[in-house]
N, C-alpha and C positions, 0 to 999 in steps of 0.2 A: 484548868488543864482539860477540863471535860469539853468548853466550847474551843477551846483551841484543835482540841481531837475531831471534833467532829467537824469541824469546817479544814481541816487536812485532808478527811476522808472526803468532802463533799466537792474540794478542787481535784481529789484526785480521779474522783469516778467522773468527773466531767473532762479531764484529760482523756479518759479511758474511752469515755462515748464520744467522742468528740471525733475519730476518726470513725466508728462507726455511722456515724450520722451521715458523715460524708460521703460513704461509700454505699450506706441507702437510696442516698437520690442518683447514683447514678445509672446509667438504662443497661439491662442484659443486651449483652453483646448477639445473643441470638431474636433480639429484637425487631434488629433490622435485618441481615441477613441467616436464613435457618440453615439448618446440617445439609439440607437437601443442595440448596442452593452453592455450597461451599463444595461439596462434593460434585457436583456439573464444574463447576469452573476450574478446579483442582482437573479433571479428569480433561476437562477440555485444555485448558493454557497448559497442561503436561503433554499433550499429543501435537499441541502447537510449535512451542518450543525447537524439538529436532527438525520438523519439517520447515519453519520459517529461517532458522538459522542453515541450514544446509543450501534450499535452495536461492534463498536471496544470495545467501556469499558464492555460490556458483555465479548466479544472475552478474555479478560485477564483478566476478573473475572476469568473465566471459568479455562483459563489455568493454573494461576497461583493460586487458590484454591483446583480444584477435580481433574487435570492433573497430579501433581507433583509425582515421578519426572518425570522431560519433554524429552520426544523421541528427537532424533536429527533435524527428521523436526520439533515437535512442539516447538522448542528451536526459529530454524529460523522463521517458522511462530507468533511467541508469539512477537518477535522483528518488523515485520512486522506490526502485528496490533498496537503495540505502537508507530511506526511512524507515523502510517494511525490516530490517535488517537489526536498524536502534532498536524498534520496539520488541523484534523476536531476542535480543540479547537481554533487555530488561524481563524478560518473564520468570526465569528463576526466585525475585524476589515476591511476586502473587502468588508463583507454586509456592514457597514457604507459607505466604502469610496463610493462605485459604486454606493448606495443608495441617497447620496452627491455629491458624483464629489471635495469632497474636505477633507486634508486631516493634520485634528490638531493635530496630537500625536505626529510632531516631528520626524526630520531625521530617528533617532539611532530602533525606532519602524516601519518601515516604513522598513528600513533593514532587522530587525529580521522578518515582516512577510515576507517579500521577500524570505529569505532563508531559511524558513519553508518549501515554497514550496520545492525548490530544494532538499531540504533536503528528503522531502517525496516522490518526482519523483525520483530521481536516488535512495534512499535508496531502495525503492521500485522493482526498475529492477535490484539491486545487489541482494535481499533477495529470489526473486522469481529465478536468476541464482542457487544464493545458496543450494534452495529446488530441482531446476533442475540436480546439481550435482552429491547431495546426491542419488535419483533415479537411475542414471545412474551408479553410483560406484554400488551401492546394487543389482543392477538387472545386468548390464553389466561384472562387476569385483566385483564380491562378496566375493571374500579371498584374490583379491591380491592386495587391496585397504583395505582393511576389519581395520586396523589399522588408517584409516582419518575417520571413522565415528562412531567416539566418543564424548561423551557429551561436554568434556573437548574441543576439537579439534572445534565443533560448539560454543561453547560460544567465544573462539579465534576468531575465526571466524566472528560472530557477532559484537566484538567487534574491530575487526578489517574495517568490515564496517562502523562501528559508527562513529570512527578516519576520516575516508577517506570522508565523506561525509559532516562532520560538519567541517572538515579541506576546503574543497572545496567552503562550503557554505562561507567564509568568503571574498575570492574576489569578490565571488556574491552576497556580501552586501554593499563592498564599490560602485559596480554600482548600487545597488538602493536606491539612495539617492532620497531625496523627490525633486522636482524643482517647478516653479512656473508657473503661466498658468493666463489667461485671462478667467472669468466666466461670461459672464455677465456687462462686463466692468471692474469688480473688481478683483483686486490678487489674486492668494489662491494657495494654494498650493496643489501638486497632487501626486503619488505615483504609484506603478506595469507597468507605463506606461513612455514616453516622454525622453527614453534613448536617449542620445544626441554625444554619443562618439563609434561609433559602429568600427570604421576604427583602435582606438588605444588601445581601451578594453573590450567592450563587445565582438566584434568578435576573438577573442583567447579564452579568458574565456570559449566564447560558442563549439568552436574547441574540449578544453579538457577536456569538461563536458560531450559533445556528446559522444567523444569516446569512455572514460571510463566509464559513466554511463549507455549507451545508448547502442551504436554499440556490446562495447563487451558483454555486459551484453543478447542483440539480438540473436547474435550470438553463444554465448554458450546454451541457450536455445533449438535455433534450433538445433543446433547439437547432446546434448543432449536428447531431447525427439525423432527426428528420430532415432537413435540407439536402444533407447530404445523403441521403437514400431517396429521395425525390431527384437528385440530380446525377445519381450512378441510375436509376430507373429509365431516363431519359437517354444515357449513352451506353445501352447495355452490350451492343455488339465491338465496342472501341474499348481496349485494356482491360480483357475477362481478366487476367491475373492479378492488374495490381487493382484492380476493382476489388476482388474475393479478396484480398488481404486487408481492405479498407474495411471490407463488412465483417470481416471475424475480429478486428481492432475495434468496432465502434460498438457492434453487440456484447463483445465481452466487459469492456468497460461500461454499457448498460446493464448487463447481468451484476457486475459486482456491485454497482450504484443500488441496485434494487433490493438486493441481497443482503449486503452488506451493511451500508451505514439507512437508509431509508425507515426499516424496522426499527432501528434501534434510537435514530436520531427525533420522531415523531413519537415515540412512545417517551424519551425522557423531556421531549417540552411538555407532552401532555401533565405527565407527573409531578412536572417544576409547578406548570398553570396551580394544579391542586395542592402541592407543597404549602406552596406561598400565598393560595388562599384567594388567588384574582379570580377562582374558576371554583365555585360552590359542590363540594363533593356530596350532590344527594343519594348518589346511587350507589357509595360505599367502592369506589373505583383506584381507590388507592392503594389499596393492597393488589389489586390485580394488577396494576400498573408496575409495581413493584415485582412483580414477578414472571411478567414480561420483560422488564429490562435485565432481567437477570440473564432470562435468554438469548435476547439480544444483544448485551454487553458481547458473546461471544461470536455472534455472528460479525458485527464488527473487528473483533480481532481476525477474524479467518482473511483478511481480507492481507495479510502478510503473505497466508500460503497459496491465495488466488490469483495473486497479482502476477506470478510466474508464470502462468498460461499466458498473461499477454504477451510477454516477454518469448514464447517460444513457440505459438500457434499462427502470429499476426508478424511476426520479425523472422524475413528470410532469412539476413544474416545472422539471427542471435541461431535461427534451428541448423543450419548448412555448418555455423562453427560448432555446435552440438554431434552431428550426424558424421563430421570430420576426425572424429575419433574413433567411431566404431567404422569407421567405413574409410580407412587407409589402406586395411588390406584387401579390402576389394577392388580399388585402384592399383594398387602394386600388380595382381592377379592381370588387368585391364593392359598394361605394359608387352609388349612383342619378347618373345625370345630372338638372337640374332639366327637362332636356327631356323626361325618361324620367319624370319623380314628373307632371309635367303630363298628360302620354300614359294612367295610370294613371287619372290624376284625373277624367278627360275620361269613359274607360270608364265608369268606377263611376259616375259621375254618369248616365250615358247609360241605365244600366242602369236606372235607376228607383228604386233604391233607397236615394237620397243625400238626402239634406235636411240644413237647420243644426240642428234639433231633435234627429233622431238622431246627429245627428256631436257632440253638448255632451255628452246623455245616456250614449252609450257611452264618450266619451271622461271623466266621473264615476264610471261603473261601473268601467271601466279602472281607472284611479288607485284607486280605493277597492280594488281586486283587487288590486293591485301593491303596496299596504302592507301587506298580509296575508300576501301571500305574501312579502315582504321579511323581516316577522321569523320568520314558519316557517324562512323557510332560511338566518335567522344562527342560529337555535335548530339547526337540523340541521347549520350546516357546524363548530358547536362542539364538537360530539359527532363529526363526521367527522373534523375534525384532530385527536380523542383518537387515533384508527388509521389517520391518514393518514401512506403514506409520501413 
């Protein structure tokens, strides 16, 4: 009885330790990311949130109501804001987690926010190469490109991004899977964080995210808008206006290139290099790395509520349908009274030089002028919307 007793007790304290064991080896959740760091991001993706979601869904109000049909950049830009649009709807669930530290919805949504993101950083530096192209065919090669910047040829286009990015997103869902962490003393489970395989998948993955999404999308850019700032340099007295609209489109989508994903996307290869051990950490660089990207991660998110200045500093018609609403009644104001066309009429006639004869004749001359000049300028606005943006 006695050895029976004490080997009852001795499977039972090994049931008892048996999940403590388990929950020893697992790593504190403030491990990887600390209070500080949760509270930036909470504080930031909370300020994001209303301003991404507001003005992107204005942005494709806009285009997609008073726009139609859409120019070839507003085709790429209209795509644009509806990425910027996914990712500001998805942020409610980072405010929870970062606000918590912990993280109940479950693997399979824990994925899907994970490659929202992705989705809207690289869609983002393919759309804004896209817009960069289009510039340079139009202004650099304007007849002998003139057949790739068609509406058809941009929607392809488009939706050829779509493919490539939401194809991509999907190995960068199996690595964010939710795992578990130490809060407190207790389980729980955590997310966007606590990648644990960087040597056999995270770091490839990130290899051909960067390149394709990142480097070349860089790169075209740059080479792009220099050309074409060497070749508006060369014609500066020929098209001031739609010149200064090409250069506030090419600069701002440089600023947000630089701003935006550049900081963030060089500071997490450098981290991946040191993760995964191909790049010897002697100078203890990985914790600063680590909190560089921390700042970064949101520089990269800003790029939902930056993207709207393109949309409304560089695009006559997105700002003219903008300015269309507050500025109705000052065109109603702009309108004659009949009291006021009488008043006129009274003048001119007083004046001497009114008669029915000249009022038919000019008003023939008129008319015959006004269909001349009608097909000059669909002859010219044809050739305009080849380089209008």
């Amino acid at each position: 009885m006695t050895g029976m007793s004490s080997n009852t007790m001795t499977s039972t304290a090994q049931l008892v330790s048996a999940p403590t064991l388990n929950e020893s080896t697992l790593e504190n959740c403030y491990n990887h990311s600390s209070p500080s760091a949760l509270s930036l991001w909470l504080i930031g993706y909370s300020l994001l949130l209303p301003l991404g979601v507001l003005l992107n869904g204005v942005s494709l109000f806009v285009f997609i109501r008073f726009m139609r049909p859409l120019s070839v950049v507003a085709i790429f830009l209209c795509n644009l804001a509806l990425s910027d649009l996914l990712f500001s709807l998805s942020l409610p669930l980072r405010i929870y987690y970062y606000a918590n530290h912990h993280w109940p919805f479950g693997t399979h949504l824990c994925q899907l926010s994970g490659s929202i993101f992705h989705i809207n950083m690289y869609g983002s530096c393919l759309f804004l190469l896209c817009i960069n192209v289009d510039r340079y065919l139009a202004i650099v090669h304007p007849l002998r490109f003139r057949h790739l910047r068609r509406r058809k040829v941009a929607r392809l286009t488009c939706l050829a991004v779509w493919l490539l990015i939401v194809s991509g997103s999907v190995p960068a869902a199996m690595v964010h899977k939710s795992s578990d962490c130490l809060l407190n003393g207790v389980k729980v489970q955590r997310c966007f964080e606590g990648f644990s395989m960087w040597d056999k998948q995270v770091l490839p993955l990130l290899i051909v995210a960067e390149v394709l999404g990142f480097l070349l999308p860089l790169t075209g850019v740059l080479y792009c808008s220099c050309h074409v700032f060497l070749e508006l340099g060369r014609a500066q007295e020929i098209g001031q206006g739609r010149h200064c609209k090409t250069i506030k489109l090419l600069c701002l989508n440089l600023c947000i290139f630089l701003f935006c994903f550049v900081p963030y996307n060089t500071s997490l290869v450098g981290y991946g290099l040191l993760r995964s051990n191909l790049v010897k950490d002697t100078g203890n660089a990985k914790p600063i790395l680590k909190k560089i990207i921390s700042v970064t991660v949101l520089f990269a998110s800003t790029n939902c509520v930056l993207d709207p200045m393109i949309y409304y500093f560089s695009t006559e018609g997105f700002r003219r349908t903008l300015s269309k609403f507050g500025g109705q009644g000052a065109q109603k104001k702009m309108v004659r009274s009949p009291d006021e066309k009488k008043t006129l009429n009274n003048i001119y006639r007083d004046s001497g030089c009114f008669n029915k004869e000249t009022e038919i004749s000019r008003g023939q001359e008129w008319k015959s002028w006004t269909k001349g000049e009608e097909l000059n300028i669909k002859e010219a606005k044809t050739l305009i919307k080849e380089s209008e943006v």
